[in-house]
C-alpha positions, -999 to +999 in steps of 0.1 A: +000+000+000+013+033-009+017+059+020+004+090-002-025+110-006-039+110-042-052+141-046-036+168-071-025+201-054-058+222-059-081+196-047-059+191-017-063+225-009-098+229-012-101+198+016-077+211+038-101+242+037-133+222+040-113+204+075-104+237+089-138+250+081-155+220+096-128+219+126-134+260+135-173+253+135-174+220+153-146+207+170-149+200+206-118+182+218-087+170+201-060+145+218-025+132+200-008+098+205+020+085+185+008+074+155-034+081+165-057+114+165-088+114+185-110+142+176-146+152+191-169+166+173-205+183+178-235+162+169-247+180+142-211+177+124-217+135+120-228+139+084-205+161+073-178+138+086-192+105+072-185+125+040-151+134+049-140+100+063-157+086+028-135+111+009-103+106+025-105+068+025-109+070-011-078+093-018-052+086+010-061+045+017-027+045+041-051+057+070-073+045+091-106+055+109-133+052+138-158+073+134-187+065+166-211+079+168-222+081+207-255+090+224-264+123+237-259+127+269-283+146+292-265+168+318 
């Protein structure tokens, strides 16, 4: 498997502006391990990501996801 994304510069760019668009309006939490991103996003953001998980596994097949969905909670 080839460790590279697939996507020519201009469409690369235009993602990485649709992730920093979706991570300014929606991102709750974010924690690094080696080698592992966990990201927490708001609710409402779950079908926008399914898109972008879809997307990325198409173009840069090198990575892998977890996307959960989890249940509200009520506070």
């Amino acid at each position: 498997m080839a460790i590279a994304c697939s996507l020519g510069a201009v469409t690369l760019k235009a993602r990485v502006a649709a992730i920093e668009d979706l991570a300014r309006r929606s991102l709750r939490t974010s924690r690094r391990e080696p080698l592992k991103l966990h990201l927490t996003f708001a609710p409402e953001a779950l079908p926008e990501l399914r898109d972008l998980v879809a997307k990325e596994t198409d173009c840069c097949a090198f990575l892998d996801f977890d996307l959960r969905a989890e249940p509200a909670r009520c506070d």
